[in-house]
N, C-alpha and C positions, 0 to 999 in steps of 0.2 A: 552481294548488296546487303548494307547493314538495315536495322531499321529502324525507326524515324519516333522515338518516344517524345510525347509531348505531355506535359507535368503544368496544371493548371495552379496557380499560386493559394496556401490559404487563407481563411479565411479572415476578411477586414470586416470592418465595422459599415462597410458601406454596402458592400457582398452579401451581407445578412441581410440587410435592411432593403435591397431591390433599387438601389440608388444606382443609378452609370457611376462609372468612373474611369476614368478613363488618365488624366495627367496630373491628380488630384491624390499625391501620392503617399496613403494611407500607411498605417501600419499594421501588421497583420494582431488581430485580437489575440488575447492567450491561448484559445480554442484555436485560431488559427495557425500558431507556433505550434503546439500539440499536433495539428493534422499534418503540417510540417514532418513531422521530427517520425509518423509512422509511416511516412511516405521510403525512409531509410529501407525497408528490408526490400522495398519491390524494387529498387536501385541498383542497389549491393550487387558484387560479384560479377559487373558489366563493365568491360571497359570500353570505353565511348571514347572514338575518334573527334569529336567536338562535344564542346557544353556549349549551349549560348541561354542566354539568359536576358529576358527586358532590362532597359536600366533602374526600371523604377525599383524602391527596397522593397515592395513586397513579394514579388519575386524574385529577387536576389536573396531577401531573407530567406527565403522558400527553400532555395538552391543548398544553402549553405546549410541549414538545418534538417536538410534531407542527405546529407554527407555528399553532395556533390561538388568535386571540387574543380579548380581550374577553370570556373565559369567564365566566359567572356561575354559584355553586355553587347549587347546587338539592337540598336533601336528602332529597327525594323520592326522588334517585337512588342514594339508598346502596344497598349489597347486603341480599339476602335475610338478614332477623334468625337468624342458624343459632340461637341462644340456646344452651342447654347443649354443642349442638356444634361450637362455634367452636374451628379449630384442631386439630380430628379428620379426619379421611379416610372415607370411605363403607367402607371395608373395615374400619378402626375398629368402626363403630357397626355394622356385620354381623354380626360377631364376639355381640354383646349382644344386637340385634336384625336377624336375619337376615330378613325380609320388609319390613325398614323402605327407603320408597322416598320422596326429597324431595318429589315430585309427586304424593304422595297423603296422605303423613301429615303433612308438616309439620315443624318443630322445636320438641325440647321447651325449658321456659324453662332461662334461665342465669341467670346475675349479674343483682345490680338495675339495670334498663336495658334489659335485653335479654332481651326474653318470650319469644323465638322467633317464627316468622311462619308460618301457614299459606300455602296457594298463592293463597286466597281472601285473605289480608292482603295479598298484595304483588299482588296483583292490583287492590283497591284502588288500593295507591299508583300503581301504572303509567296507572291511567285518570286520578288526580289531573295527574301528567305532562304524559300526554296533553292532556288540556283544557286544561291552561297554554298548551301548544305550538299549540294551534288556529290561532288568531289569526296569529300568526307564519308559521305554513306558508301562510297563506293570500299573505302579502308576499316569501316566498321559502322558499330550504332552512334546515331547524333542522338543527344537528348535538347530538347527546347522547354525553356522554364519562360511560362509568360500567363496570357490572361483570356478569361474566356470568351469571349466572341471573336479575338484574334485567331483563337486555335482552332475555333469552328470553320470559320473561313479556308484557315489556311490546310485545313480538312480536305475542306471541298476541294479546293485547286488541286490538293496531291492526288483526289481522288479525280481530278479529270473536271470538274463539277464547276459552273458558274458560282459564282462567290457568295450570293445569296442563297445557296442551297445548305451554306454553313447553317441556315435553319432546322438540316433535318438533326443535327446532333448535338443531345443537350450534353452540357458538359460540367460538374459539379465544381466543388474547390477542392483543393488538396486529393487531385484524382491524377494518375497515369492511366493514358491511353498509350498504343502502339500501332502505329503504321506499318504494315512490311507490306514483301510482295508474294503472289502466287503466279506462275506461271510469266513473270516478267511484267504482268501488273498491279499496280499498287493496289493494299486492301485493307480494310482494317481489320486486326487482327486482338487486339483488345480496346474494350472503352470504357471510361470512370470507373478504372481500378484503384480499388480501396484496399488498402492492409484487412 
Protein backbone atom coordinates (compact mmCIF):
# COMPACT_ATOMS: atom_id res chain seq x y z
CA UNK A 1 0.00 0.00 0.00
CA UNK A 2 1.49 3.36 -1.31
CA UNK A 3 0.92 6.54 0.62
CA UNK A 4 -1.55 9.07 0.21
CA UNK A 5 0.65 12.66 0.11
CA UNK A 6 -1.51 15.75 0.10
CA UNK A 7 0.18 19.23 -0.92
CA UNK A 8 -1.85 22.35 0.17
CA UNK A 9 -1.70 25.05 -2.74
CA UNK A 10 0.39 28.30 -2.14
CA UNK A 11 0.00 31.06 -1.03
CA UNK A 12 -2.90 33.68 -2.75
CA UNK A 13 -3.74 36.99 -1.83
CA UNK A 14 -6.85 35.79 -0.24
CA UNK A 15 -4.94 32.84 1.94
CA UNK A 16 -3.00 35.75 3.47
CA UNK A 17 -5.64 37.91 4.30
CA UNK A 18 -8.11 34.95 6.19
CA UNK A 19 -10.73 35.63 3.30
CA UNK A 20 -12.74 31.88 2.33
CA UNK A 21 -12.23 31.15 -1.08
CA UNK A 22 -13.36 28.78 -2.30
CA UNK A 23 -14.41 29.11 -6.49
CA UNK A 24 -12.89 32.51 -6.60
CA UNK A 25 -9.98 31.39 -8.41
CA UNK A 26 -7.11 33.42 -7.37
CA UNK A 27 -3.76 33.45 -8.36
CA UNK A 28 -1.04 32.35 -6.16
CA UNK A 29 1.18 35.78 -4.90
CA UNK A 30 5.02 35.81 -5.73
CA UNK A 31 5.67 34.35 -2.19
CA UNK A 32 3.28 32.00 -3.14
CA UNK A 33 5.06 30.81 -6.41
CA UNK A 34 8.23 30.86 -4.23
CA UNK A 35 6.65 28.37 -1.50
CA UNK A 36 5.57 26.52 -4.85
CA UNK A 37 8.75 25.98 -6.27
CA UNK A 38 10.55 24.76 -2.58
CA UNK A 39 7.91 22.37 -2.29
CA UNK A 40 10.23 20.46 -5.31
CA UNK A 41 12.85 18.62 -3.16
CA UNK A 42 10.13 16.95 -0.66
CA UNK A 43 8.43 15.63 -4.08
CA UNK A 44 11.43 14.61 -6.00
CA UNK A 45 12.56 11.11 -6.40
CA UNK A 46 8.81 9.60 -5.97
CA UNK A 47 7.06 8.01 -8.42
CA UNK A 48 3.44 8.48 -7.83
CA UNK A 49 0.89 5.99 -9.32
CA UNK A 50 -1.54 9.15 -9.76
CA UNK A 51 -1.32 12.96 -9.46
CA UNK A 52 -4.62 14.67 -9.19
CA UNK A 53 -4.88 18.09 -8.72
CA UNK A 54 -8.23 20.70 -8.01
CA UNK A 55 -8.97 22.46 -11.26
CA UNK A 56 -8.63 25.56 -10.02
CA UNK A 57 -4.83 27.34 -11.15
CA UNK A 58 -3.80 27.83 -7.89
CA UNK A 59 -3.27 24.45 -7.32
CA UNK A 60 -2.46 23.42 -10.67
CA UNK A 61 -0.07 26.29 -10.54
CA UNK A 62 1.17 24.55 -7.37
CA UNK A 63 1.53 21.31 -9.07
CA UNK A 64 3.54 22.34 -11.78
CA UNK A 65 5.82 24.45 -10.07
CA UNK A 66 6.66 21.96 -7.46
CA UNK A 67 7.88 19.50 -10.66
CA UNK A 68 4.84 17.58 -10.50
CA UNK A 69 3.95 16.33 -13.48
CA UNK A 70 1.17 14.43 -15.39
CA UNK A 71 -1.34 15.98 -13.06
CA UNK A 72 -4.92 15.19 -13.74
CA UNK A 73 -7.70 17.89 -12.43
CA UNK A 74 -10.18 16.01 -10.26
CA UNK A 75 -12.92 18.46 -9.11
CA UNK A 76 -13.87 16.63 -6.37
CA UNK A 77 -10.84 18.49 -5.03
CA UNK A 78 -12.13 21.91 -5.16
CA UNK A 79 -12.42 23.69 -1.86
CA UNK A 80 -15.04 23.81 0.65
CA UNK A 81 -18.43 25.64 -1.24
CA UNK A 82 -18.09 28.82 1.40
CA UNK A 83 -21.48 29.88 -0.60
CA UNK A 84 -22.65 33.32 0.77
CA UNK A 85 -19.18 33.59 2.45
CA UNK A 86 -16.87 33.57 -0.28
CA UNK A 87 -14.26 36.31 0.26
CA UNK A 88 -15.33 37.16 3.90
CA UNK A 89 -12.99 36.38 6.88
CA UNK A 90 -14.20 34.41 10.13
CA UNK A 91 -14.13 37.64 12.04
CA UNK A 92 -16.38 39.00 9.15
CA UNK A 93 -19.14 36.79 9.60
CA UNK A 94 -18.66 37.04 13.88
CA UNK A 95 -19.37 40.34 13.77
CA UNK A 96 -23.20 39.08 12.32
CA UNK A 97 -23.03 35.71 13.64
CA UNK A 98 -20.84 35.42 16.65
CA UNK A 99 -21.20 31.48 17.63
CA UNK A 100 -21.11 30.58 13.77
CA UNK A 101 -18.19 27.94 13.47
CA UNK A 102 -17.23 26.23 9.79
CA UNK A 103 -17.26 22.70 11.47
CA UNK A 104 -20.45 22.71 12.73
CA UNK A 105 -22.71 24.94 10.80
CA UNK A 106 -21.75 24.90 7.54
CA UNK A 107 -22.16 27.76 4.69
CA UNK A 108 -24.93 29.52 4.07
CA UNK A 109 -25.95 29.65 -0.11
CA UNK A 110 -24.42 32.33 -2.31
CA UNK A 111 -24.74 33.00 -5.96
CA UNK A 112 -26.30 30.44 -8.41
CA UNK A 113 -23.77 27.70 -8.30
CA UNK A 114 -22.73 27.83 -5.16
CA UNK A 115 -25.17 26.53 -2.28
CA UNK A 116 -22.59 26.44 0.25
CA UNK A 117 -21.52 22.91 1.79
CA UNK A 118 -22.01 21.47 5.01
CA UNK A 119 -19.19 19.42 6.82
CA UNK A 120 -21.35 16.34 5.83
CA UNK A 121 -21.31 17.67 1.92
CA UNK A 122 -17.66 17.81 1.75
CA UNK A 123 -17.26 14.86 3.49
CA UNK A 124 -19.04 13.17 1.00
CA UNK A 125 -16.83 14.45 -1.58
CA UNK A 126 -13.57 13.42 0.14
CA UNK A 127 -14.73 9.79 0.46
CA UNK A 128 -15.82 10.10 -3.53
CA UNK A 129 -11.78 11.00 -3.70
CA UNK A 130 -10.81 8.59 -1.71
CA UNK A 131 -12.37 5.62 -3.60
CA UNK A 132 -11.06 7.01 -6.75
CA UNK A 133 -7.57 6.90 -5.21
CA UNK A 134 -8.02 3.08 -3.90
CA UNK A 135 -6.73 1.36 -6.68
CA UNK A 136 -3.80 3.55 -7.26
CA UNK A 137 -2.47 3.40 -3.73
CA UNK A 138 -2.59 -0.06 -3.90
CA UNK A 139 0.29 0.42 -7.17
CA UNK A 140 2.18 3.03 -5.28
CA UNK A 141 2.02 6.84 -3.89
CA UNK A 142 -1.12 9.14 -4.93
CA UNK A 143 -0.15 12.72 -4.42
CA UNK A 144 -3.36 15.24 -4.20
CA UNK A 145 -2.71 19.03 -4.97
CA UNK A 146 -5.68 20.99 -3.49
CA UNK A 147 -6.72 23.40 -0.67
CA UNK A 148 -6.98 23.58 2.87
CA UNK A 149 -10.14 22.73 4.61
CA UNK A 150 -10.70 20.17 1.70
CA UNK A 151 -7.53 18.27 2.93
CA UNK A 152 -8.47 18.56 6.41
CA UNK A 153 -11.62 16.96 5.86
CA UNK A 154 -10.60 14.46 3.69
CA UNK A 155 -7.87 13.79 6.58
CA UNK A 156 -10.40 12.94 8.84
CA UNK A 157 -12.53 10.41 6.60
CA UNK A 158 -8.94 8.55 5.66
CA UNK A 159 -8.45 8.62 9.19
CA UNK A 160 -11.95 6.92 10.04
CA UNK A 161 -13.13 10.37 11.46
CA UNK A 162 -16.49 12.29 10.90
CA UNK A 163 -15.85 15.16 8.60
CA UNK A 164 -15.90 17.88 10.92
CA UNK A 165 -13.10 16.51 13.03
CA UNK A 166 -10.97 17.87 9.76
CA UNK A 167 -10.88 20.58 12.71
CA UNK A 168 -8.29 18.96 14.74
CA UNK A 169 -5.66 19.65 11.82
CA UNK A 170 -4.39 22.81 10.86
CA UNK A 171 -2.87 22.92 7.78
CA UNK A 172 -0.51 25.76 6.46
CA UNK A 173 -0.07 26.73 2.46
CA UNK A 174 2.51 25.39 0.52
CA UNK A 175 2.96 22.30 3.05
CA UNK A 176 3.12 18.32 2.41
CA UNK A 177 1.56 16.19 4.63
CA UNK A 178 1.74 12.21 4.31
CA UNK A 179 -0.92 9.59 5.06
CA UNK A 180 0.39 5.96 5.18
CA UNK A 181 -0.46 2.92 7.12
CA UNK A 182 0.68 1.11 10.32
CA UNK A 183 -0.34 -2.19 10.87
CA UNK A 184 -3.15 -2.08 8.02
CA UNK A 185 -4.44 1.28 9.47
CA UNK A 186 -4.40 4.51 8.13
CA UNK A 187 -2.16 7.20 10.06
CA UNK A 188 -0.52 10.06 9.77
CA UNK A 189 2.70 9.85 9.22
CA UNK A 190 3.93 13.49 8.42
CA UNK A 191 2.04 17.07 8.72
CA UNK A 192 2.75 20.74 7.26
CA UNK A 193 6.08 19.77 5.80
CA UNK A 194 8.01 22.60 4.87
CA UNK A 195 11.51 22.44 2.92
Amino acid sequence: MGDLLLVRHGETEWSASGQHTSWTDLPLTQRGEEQAKSLAPLLSGRAFALTLTSPLHRAARTAELAGLTGAVPEPGLHEWDYGGYEGITTAEIHRTRPAWDLWTDGTPPGPDGHPGESPEDVGLRADRVLSRVEAALEEGDVVLIAHGHFLRVLTARRLGLPPAEGRLFQLATATVSRLSTEHGRPVIAEWNTRP
